[in-house]
N, CA, C and O atoms as a GROMACS GRO file, in nm:
protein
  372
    1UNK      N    1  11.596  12.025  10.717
    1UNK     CA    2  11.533  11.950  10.610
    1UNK      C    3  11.542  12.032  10.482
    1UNK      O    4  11.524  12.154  10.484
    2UNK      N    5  11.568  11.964  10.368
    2UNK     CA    6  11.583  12.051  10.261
    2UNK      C    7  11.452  12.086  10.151
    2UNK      O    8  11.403  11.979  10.114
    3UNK      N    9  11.397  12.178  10.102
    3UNK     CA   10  11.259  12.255  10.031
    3UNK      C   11  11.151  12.153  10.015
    3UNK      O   12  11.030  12.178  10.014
    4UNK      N   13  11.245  11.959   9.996
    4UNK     CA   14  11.119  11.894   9.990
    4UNK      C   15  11.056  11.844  10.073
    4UNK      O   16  11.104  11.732  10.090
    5UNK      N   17  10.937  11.868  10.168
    5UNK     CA   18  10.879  11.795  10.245
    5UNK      C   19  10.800  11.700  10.247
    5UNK      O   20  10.713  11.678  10.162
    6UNK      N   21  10.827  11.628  10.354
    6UNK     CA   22  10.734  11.462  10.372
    6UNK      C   23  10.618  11.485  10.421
    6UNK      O   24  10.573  11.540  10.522
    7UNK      N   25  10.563  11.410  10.296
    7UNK     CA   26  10.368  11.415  10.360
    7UNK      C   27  10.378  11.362  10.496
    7UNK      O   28  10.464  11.276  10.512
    8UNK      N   29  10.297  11.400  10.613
    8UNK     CA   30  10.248  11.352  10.768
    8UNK      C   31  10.146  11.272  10.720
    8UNK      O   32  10.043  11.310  10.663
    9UNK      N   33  10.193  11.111  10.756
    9UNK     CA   34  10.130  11.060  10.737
    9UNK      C   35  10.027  11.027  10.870
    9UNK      O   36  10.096  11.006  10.969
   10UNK      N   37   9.922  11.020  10.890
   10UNK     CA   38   9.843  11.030  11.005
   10UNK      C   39   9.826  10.849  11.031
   10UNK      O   40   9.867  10.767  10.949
   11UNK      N   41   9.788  10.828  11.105
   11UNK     CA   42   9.734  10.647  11.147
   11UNK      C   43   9.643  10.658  11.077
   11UNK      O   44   9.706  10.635  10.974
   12UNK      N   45   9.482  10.685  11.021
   12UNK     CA   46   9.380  10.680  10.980
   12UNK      C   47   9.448  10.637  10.799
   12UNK      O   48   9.412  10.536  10.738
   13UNK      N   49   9.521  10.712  10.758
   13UNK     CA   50   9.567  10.752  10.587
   13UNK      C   51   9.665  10.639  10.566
   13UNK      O   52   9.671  10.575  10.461
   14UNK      N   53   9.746  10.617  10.678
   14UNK     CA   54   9.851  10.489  10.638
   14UNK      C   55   9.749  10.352  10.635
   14UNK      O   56   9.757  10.265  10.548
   15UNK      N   57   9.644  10.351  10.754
   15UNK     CA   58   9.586  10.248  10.771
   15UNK      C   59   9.505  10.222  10.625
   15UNK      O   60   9.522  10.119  10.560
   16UNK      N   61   9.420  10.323  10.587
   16UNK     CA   62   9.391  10.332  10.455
   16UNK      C   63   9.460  10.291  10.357
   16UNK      O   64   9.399  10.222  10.275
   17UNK      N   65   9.548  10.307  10.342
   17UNK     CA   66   9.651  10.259  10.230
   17UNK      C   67   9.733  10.139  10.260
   17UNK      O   68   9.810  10.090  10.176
   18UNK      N   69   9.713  10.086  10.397
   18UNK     CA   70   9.741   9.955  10.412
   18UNK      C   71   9.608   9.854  10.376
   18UNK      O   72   9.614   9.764  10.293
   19UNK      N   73   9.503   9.883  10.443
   19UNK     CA   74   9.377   9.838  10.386
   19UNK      C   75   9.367   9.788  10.242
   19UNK      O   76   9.361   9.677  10.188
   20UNK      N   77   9.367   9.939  10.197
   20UNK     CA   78   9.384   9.908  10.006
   20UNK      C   79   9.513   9.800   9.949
   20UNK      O   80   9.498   9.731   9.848
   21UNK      N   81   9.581   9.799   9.995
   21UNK     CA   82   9.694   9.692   9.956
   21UNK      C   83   9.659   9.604   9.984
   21UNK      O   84   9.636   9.528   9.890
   22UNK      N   85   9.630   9.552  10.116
   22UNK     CA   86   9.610   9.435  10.213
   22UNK      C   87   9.470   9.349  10.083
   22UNK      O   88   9.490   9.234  10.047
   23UNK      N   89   9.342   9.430  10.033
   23UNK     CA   90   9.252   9.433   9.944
   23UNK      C   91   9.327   9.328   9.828
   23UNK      O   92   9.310   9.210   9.800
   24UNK      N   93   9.430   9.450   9.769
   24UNK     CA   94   9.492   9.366   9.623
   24UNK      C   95   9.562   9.236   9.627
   24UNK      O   96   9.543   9.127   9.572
   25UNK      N   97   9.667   9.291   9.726
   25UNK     CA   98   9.715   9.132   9.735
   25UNK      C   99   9.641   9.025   9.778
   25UNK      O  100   9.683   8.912   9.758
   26UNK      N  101   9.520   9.045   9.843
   26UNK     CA  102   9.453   8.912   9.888
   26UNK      C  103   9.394   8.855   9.738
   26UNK      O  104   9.406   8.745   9.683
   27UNK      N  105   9.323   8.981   9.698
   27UNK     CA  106   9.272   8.942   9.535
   27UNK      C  107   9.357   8.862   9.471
   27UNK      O  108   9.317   8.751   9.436
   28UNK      N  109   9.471   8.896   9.447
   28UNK     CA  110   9.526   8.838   9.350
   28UNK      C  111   9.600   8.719   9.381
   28UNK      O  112   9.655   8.652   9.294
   29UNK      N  113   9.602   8.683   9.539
   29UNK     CA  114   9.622   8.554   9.550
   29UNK      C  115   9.500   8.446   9.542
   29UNK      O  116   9.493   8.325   9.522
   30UNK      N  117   9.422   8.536   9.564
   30UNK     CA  118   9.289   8.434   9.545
   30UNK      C  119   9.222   8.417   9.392
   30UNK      O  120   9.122   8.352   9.362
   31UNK      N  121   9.312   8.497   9.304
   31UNK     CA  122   9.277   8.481   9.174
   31UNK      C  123   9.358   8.403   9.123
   31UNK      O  124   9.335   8.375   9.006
   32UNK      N  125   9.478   8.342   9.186
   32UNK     CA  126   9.597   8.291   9.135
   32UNK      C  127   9.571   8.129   9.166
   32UNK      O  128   9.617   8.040   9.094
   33UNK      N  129   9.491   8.105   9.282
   33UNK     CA  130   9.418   7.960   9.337
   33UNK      C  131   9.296   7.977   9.289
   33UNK      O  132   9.238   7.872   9.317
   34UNK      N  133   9.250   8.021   9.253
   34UNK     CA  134   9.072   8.025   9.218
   34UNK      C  135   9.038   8.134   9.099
   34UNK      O  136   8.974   8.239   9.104
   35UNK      N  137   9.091   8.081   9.013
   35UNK     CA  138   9.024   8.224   8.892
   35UNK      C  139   8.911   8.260   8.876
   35UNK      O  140   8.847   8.157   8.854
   36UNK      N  141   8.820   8.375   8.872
   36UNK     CA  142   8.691   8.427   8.870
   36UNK      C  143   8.678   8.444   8.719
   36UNK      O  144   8.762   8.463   8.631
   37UNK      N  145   8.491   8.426   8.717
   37UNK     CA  146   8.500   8.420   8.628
   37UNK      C  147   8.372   8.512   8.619
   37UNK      O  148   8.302   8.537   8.718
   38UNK      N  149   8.344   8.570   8.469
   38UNK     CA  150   8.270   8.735   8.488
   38UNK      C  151   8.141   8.662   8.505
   38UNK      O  152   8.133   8.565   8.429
   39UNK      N  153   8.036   8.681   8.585
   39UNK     CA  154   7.927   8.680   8.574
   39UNK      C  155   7.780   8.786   8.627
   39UNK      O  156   7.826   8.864   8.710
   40UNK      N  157   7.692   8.801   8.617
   40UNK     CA  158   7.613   8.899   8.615
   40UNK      C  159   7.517   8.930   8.752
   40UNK      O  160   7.438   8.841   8.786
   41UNK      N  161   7.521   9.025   8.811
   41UNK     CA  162   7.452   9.031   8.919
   41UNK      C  163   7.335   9.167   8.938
   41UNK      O  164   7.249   9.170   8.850
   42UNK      N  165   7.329   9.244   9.013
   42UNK     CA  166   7.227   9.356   9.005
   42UNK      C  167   7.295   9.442   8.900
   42UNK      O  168   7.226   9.487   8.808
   43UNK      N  169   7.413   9.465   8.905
   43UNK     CA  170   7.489   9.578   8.780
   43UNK      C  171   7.475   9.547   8.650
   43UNK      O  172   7.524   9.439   8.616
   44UNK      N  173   7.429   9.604   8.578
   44UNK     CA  174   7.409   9.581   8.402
   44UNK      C  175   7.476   9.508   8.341
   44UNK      O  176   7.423   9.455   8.244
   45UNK      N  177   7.631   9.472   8.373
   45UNK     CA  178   7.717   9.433   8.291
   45UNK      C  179   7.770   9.307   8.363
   45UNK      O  180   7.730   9.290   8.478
   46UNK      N  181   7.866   9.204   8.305
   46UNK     CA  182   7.893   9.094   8.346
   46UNK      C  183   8.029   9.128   8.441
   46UNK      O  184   8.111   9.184   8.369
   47UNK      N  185   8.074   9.113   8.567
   47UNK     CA  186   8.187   9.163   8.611
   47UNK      C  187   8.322   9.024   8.725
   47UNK      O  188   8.325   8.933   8.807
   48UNK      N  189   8.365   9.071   8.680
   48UNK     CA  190   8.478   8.977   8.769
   48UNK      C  191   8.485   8.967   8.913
   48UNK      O  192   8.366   8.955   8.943
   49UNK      N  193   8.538   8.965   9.000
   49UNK     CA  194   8.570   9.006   9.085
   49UNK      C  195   8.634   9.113   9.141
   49UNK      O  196   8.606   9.176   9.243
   50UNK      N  197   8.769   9.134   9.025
   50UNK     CA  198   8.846   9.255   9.054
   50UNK      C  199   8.787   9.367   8.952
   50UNK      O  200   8.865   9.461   8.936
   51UNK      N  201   8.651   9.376   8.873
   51UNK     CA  202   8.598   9.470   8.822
   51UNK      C  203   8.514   9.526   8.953
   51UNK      O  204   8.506   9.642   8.992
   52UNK      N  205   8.452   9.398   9.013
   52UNK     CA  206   8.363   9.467   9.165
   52UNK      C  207   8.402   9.512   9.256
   52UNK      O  208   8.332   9.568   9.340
   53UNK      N  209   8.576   9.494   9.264
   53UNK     CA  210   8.653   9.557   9.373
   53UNK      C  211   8.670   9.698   9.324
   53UNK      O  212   8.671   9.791   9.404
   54UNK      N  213   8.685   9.718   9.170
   54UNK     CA  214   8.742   9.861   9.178
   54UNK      C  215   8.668   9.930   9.158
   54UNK      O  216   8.690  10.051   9.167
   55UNK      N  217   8.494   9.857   9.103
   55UNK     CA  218   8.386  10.012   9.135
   55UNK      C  219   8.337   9.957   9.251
   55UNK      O  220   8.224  10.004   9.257
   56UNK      N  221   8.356   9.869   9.370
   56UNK     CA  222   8.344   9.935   9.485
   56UNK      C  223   8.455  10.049   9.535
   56UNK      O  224   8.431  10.122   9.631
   57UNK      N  225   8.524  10.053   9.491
   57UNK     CA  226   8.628  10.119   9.549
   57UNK      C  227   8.625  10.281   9.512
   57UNK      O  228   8.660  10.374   9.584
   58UNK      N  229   8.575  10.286   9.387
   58UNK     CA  230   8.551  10.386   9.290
   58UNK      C  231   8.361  10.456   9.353
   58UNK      O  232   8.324  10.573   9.349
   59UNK      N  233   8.320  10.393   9.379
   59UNK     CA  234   8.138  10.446   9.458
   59UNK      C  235   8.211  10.469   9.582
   59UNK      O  236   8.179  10.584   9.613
   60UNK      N  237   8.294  10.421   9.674
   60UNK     CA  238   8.334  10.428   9.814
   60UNK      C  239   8.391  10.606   9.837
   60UNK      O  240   8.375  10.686   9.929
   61UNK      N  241   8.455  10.611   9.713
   61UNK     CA  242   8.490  10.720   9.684
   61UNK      C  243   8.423  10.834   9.730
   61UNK      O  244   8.429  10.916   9.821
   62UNK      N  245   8.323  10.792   9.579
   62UNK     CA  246   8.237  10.959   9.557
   62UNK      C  247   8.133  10.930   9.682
   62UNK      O  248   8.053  11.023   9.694
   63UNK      N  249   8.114  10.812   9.788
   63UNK     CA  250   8.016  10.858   9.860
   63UNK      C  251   8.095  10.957   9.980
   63UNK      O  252   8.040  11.050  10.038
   64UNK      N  253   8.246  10.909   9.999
   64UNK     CA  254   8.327  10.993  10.119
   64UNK      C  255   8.280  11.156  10.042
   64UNK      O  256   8.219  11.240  10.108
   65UNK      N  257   8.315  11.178   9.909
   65UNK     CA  258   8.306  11.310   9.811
   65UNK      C  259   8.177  11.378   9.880
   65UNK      O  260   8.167  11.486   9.937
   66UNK      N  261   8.089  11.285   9.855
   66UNK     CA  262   7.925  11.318   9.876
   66UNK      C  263   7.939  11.376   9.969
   66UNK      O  264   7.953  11.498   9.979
   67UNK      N  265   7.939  11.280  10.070
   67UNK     CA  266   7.969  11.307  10.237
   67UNK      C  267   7.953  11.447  10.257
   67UNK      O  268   7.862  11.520  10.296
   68UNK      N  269   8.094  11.463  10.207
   68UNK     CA  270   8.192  11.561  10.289
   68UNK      C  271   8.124  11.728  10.220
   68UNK      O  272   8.162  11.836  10.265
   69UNK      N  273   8.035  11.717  10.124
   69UNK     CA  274   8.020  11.813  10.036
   69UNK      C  275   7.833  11.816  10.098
   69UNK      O  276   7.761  11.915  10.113
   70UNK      N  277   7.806  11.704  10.118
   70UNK     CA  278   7.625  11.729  10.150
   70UNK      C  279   7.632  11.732  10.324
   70UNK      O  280   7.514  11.748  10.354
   71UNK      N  281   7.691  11.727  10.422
   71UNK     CA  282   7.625  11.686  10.567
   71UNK      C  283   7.763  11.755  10.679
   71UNK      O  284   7.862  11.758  10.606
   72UNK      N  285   7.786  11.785  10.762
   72UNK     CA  286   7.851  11.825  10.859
   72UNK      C  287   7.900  11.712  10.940
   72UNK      O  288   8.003  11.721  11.007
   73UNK      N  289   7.819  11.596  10.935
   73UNK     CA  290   7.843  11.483  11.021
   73UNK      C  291   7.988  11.437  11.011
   73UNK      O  292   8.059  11.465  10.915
   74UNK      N  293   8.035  11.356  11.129
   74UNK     CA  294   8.170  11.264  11.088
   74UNK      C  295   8.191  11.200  10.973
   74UNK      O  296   8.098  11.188  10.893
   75UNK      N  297   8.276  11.166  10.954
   75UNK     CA  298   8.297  11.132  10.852
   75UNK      C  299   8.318  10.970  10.830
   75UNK      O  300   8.340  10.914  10.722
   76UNK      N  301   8.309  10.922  10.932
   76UNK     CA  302   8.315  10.776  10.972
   76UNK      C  303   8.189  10.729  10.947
   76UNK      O  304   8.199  10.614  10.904
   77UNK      N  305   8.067  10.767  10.954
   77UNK     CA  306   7.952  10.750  10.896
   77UNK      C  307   7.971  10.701  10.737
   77UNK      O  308   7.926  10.600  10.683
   78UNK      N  309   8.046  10.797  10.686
   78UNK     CA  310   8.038  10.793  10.540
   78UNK      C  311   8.132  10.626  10.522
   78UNK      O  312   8.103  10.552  10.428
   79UNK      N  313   8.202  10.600  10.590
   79UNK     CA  314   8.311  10.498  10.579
   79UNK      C  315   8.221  10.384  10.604
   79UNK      O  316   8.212  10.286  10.531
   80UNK      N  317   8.136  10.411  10.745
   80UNK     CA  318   8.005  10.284  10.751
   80UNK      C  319   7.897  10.231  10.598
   80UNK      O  320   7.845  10.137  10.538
   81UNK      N  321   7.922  10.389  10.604
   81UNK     CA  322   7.832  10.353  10.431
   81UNK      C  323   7.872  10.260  10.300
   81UNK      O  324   7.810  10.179  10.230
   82UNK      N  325   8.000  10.310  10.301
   82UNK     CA  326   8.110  10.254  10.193
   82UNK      C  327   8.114  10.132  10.202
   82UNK      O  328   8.086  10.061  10.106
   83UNK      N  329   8.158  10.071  10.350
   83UNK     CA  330   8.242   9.931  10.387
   83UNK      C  331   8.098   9.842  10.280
   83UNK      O  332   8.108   9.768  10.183
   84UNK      N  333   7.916   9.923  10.393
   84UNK     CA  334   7.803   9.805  10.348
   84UNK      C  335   7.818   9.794  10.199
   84UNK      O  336   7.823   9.685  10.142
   85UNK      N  337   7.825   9.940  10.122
   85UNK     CA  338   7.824   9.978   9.980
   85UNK      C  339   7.913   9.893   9.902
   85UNK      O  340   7.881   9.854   9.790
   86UNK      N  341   8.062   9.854   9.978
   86UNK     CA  342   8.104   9.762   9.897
   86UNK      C  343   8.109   9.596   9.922
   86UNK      O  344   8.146   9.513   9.839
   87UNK      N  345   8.052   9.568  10.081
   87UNK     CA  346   8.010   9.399  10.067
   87UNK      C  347   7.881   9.435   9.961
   87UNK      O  348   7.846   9.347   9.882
   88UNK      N  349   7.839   9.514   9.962
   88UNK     CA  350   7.698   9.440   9.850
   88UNK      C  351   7.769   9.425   9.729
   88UNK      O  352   7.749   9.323   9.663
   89UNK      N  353   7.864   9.528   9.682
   89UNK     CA  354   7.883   9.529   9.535
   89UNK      C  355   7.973   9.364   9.491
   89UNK      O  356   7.965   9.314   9.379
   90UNK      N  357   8.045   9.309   9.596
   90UNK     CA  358   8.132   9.264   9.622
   90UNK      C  359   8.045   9.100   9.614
   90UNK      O  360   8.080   9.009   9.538
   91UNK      N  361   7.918   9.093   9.720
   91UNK     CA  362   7.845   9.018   9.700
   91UNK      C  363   7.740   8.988   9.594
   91UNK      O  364   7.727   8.887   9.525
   92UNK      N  365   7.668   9.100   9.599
   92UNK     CA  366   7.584   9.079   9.455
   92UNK      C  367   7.560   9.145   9.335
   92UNK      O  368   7.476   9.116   9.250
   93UNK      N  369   7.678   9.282   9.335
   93UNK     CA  370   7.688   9.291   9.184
   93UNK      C  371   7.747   9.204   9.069
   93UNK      O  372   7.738   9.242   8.952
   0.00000   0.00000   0.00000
């Protein structure tokens, strides 16, 4: 193999990044039959749909960050946290 090497991609990291795709394209077919339109929920500001997808996606984040920086536990916990963290944002921000 020559100096550049291929990231190992693990099942957990591909699945992840199939997830996240699997996410956009559904969005944007469902924005393409059904346009959203911004309105206001527990979050301060008026948001779309694909504004609530990407700060769920963006809190999903820093809670794995949190996680991994405050507790010893698995880390699949933190992912349980995220998934609820983003049906709420998803539902009622």
């Amino acid at each position: 193999m020559s100096s550049f090497e291929w990231m190992a991609w693990t099942t957990p990291t591909a699945l992840f990044f199939c997830v996240i795709a699997l996410m956009l394209v559904g969005m944007t077919v469902w924005q393409v039959f059904k346009p959203s339109v911004a309105r206001r929920g527990f979050l301060p500001l008026a948001t779309t749909r694909g504004d609530r997808l990407f700060i769920g996606l963006l809190g999903s984040a820093f809670i794995h960050l949190g996680w991994l920086a405050a507790t010893d536990q698995p880390l699949w916990w933190a992912t349980v946290a995220s998934v609820a963290f983003m049906l709420g944002i998803m539902r009622w921000g």
